[in-house]
C-alpha positions in Angstrom: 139.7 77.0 15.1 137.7 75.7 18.2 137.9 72.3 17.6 141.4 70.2 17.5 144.3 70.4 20.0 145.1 74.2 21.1 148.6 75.0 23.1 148.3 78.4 24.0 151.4 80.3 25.5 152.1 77.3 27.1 155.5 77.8 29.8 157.0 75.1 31.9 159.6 74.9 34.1 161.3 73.1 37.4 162.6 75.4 39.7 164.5 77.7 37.5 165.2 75.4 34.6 163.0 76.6 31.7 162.0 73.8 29.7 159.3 75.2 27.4 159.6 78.5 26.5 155.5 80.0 25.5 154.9 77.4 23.2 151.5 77.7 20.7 150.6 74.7 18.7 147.3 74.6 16.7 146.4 70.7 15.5 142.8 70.3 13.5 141.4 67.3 14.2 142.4 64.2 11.6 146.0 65.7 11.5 148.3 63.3 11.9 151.2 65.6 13.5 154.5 63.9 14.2 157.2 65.9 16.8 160.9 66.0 17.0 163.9 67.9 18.5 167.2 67.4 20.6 167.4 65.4 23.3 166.5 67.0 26.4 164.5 69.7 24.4 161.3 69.0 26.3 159.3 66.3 23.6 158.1 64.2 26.4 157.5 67.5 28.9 154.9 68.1 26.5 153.1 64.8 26.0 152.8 64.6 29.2 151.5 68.2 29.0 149.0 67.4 26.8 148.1 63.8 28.5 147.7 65.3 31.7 150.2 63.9 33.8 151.6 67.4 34.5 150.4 71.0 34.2 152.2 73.9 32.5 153.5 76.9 35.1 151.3 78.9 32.7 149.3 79.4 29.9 146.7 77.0 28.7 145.8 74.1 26.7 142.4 72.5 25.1 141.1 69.6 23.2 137.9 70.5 21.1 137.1 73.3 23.0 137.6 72.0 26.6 140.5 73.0 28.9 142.0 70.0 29.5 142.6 68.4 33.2 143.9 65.1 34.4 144.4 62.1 32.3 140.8 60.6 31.0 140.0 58.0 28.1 139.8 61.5 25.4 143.6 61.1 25.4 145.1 57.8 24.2 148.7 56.9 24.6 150.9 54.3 23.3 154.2 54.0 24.7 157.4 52.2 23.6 157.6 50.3 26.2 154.4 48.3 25.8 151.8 48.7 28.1 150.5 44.9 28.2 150.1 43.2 31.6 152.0 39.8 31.1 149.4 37.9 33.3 146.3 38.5 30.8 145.7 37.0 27.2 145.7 39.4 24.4 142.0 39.8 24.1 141.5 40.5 28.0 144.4 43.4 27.9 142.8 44.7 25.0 139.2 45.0 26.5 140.5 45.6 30.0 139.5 49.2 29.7 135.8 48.8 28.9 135.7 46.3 31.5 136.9 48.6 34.7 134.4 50.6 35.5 131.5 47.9 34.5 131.5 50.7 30.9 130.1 47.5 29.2 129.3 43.8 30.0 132.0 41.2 30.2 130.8 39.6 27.1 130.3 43.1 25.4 134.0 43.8 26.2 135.4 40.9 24.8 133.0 41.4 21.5 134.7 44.8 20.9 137.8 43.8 21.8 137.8 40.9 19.2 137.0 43.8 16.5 139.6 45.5 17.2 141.8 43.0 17.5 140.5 42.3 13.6 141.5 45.3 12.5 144.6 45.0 14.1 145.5 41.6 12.3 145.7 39.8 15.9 142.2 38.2 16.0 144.3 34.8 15.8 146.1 35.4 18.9 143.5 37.1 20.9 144.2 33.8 23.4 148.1 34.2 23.9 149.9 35.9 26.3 152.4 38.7 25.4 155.3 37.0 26.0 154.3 34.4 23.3 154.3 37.9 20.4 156.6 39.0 18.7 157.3 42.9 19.3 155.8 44.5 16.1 152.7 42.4 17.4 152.7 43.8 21.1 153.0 47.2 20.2 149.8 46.8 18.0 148.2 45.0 20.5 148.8 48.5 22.5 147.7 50.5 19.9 144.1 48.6 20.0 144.1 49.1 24.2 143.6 52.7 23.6 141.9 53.1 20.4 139.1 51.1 22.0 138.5 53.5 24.3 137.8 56.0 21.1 140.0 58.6 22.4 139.5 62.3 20.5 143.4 62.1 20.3 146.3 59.2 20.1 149.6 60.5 21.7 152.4 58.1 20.5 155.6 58.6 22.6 158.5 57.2 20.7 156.3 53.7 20.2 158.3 52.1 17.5 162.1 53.1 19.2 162.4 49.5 21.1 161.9 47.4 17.0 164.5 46.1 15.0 164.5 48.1 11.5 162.2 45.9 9.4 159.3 45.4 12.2 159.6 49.3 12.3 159.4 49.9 8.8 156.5 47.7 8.6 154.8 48.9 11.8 155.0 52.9 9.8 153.2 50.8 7.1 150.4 49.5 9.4 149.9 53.3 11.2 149.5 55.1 7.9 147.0 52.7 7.0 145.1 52.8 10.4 145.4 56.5 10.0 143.8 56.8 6.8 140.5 54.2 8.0 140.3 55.9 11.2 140.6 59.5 10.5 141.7 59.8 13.9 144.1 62.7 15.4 147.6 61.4 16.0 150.7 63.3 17.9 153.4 61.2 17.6 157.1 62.0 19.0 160.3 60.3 17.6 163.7 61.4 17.6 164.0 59.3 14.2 163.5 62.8 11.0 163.4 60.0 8.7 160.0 58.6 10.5 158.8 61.7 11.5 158.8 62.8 7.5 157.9 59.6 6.5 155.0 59.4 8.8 153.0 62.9 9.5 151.2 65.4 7.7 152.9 67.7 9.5 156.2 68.0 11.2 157.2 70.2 14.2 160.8 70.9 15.2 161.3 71.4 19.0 164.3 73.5 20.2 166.5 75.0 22.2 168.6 76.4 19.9 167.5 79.5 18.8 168.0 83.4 19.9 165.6 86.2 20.0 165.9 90.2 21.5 166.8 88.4 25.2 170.5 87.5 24.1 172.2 84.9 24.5 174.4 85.8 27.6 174.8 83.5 30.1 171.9 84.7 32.8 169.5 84.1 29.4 167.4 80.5 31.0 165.6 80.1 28.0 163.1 77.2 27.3 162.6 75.6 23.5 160.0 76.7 21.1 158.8 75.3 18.3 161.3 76.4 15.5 159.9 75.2 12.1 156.3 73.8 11.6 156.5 71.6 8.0 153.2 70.8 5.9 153.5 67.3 4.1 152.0 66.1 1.1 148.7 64.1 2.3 149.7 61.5 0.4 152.4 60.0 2.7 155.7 59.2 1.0 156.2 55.5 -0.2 159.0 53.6 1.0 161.1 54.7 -2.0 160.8 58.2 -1.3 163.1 57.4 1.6 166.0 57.7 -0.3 165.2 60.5 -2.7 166.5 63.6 -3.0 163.6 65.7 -1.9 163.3 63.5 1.5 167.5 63.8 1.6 167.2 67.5 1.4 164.0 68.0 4.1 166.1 66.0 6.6 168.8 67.9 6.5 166.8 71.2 6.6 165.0 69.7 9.8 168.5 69.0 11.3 169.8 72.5 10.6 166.7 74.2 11.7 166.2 72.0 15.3 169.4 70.3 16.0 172.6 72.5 15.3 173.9 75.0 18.2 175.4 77.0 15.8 172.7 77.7 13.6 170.0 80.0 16.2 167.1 81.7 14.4 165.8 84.7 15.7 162.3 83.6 16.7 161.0 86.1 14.2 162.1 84.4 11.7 161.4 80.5 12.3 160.1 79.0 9.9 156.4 78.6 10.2 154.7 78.2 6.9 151.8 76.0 8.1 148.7 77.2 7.5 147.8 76.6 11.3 151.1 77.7 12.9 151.1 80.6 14.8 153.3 82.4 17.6 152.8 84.8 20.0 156.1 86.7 21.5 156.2 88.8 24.4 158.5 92.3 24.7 162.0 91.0 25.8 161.7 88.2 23.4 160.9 90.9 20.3 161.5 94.4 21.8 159.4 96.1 18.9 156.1 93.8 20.6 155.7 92.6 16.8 153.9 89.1 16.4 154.5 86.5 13.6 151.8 86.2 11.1 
């Protein structure tokens, strides 16, 4: 698969502390992939990975077929903190991207930037400032400001974390729905299983709790790896499904897999049943050189 997202025995680390562990990752394009793992397991290491802001200390990653370098428009990201400069009007943060750079004409700018704003149920308040919205509203008006600059993929970095329950609920609404018009590639990190399920066609669990043919003694510095790799139904689940027993019993499967120090697979044995997933180990981590299918 050439085209989509490709992490390839991807290792990072700061001065000794290993923080990802040869990581592979295989996302077609359209997927909409959501991320989560213990805190400090390295979720946000990678984003950044992946956005550009750092590089790994090896191995390699691409975005439809090209190695990917510093950040650049190809790579959207919407943070929870929202990135809105409180001195502009809606409308102007929105098209502020097209405009630097002279990409289009003022006028063409704003044009574009009302159409998104449209789509984004905000055309009303393309004049206020984003002080005067409410949050639910900001963090859509950030979610325009990079989709306007068509980026080949959306990297979401906990955006919904800062909304009280209902705005949130409703904002998971309004993604989906985006999603499914746009087609567009979405990697989006939470440390919320419920919104991760809820949301993706595909889950990832990042951790550092696992064991393989290294040990686990206490000169072992190992990094996380991706421990389970869920397929979702397409059809997202409604609302509903968030309290039935199927979503119950996935939760706590994530939880077991990704977030419980007592429970370490032996990374021959995560559980990687997508179709896409795929894992290369080197000799100290499987002795016998074997690699997962």
């Amino acid at each position: 698969m050439e085209n989509g997202l490709i992490v390839e025995d991807v290792y990072k680390s700061y001065g000794t502390k290993v923080v990802l562990d040869n990581l592979d990752l295989r996302v077609r394009n359209g997927e909409f992939c959501t991320l989560v793992g213990p805190s400090g397991c390295g979720k946000s290491t990678l984003l950044r990975l992946i956005l550009g802001e750092e590089q790994p200390s090896a191995g390699r990653i691409s975005l439809n077929g090209k190695l990917l370098g510093p950040p650049s428009v190809q790579r959207g990201i919407v943070f929870q903190r929202y990135s809105l400069f409180p001195h502009l009007s809606v409308a102007d943060n929105v098209s502020l991207g097209l405009r630097l750079g002279n990409r289009v004409s003022a006028k063409e700018a704003r044009a574009e930037a009302m159409q998104y704003l449209e789509r984004m149920r905000l055309a009303e308040h393309a004049g206020k400032y984003p002080h005067q919205l409410s949050g639910g509203m900001q963090q859509r008006v950030a979610i325009a400001q990079s989709l306007i600059m068509k980026p080949e993929i959306l990297l979401m970095d906990e955006p919904f974390g800062a909304l009280d329950p209902d705005t949130r609920e409703d904002m998971q609404l309004f993604l989906l729905e985006l999603w499914e018009q746009e087609q567009m590639t979405l990697f989006f990190v939470t440390h919320d299983l419920g919104e991760a399920a809820f949301l993706g066609t595909r889950l990832l669990v990042l951790s550092q709790y696992y064991t393989d043919d290294r040990g686990d003694g206490d000169g072992i510095n190992r990094g996380a790896k991706i421990v389970a790799d869920h397929q979702l139904p397409r059809s997202p689940f409604g609302t509903g499904e968030k309290f039935s027993q199927g979503f119950g019993q996935l939760i706590d499967q994530i939880r077991e897999e990704g977030f419980d120090p007592a429970y370490r697979q032996h990374a021959r044995d995560f559980n990687l049943k997508h179709p896409d997933a795929f894992q290369t180990l080197t000799e100290m981590e499987l002795r016998r050189g074997r690699e997962s299918p």
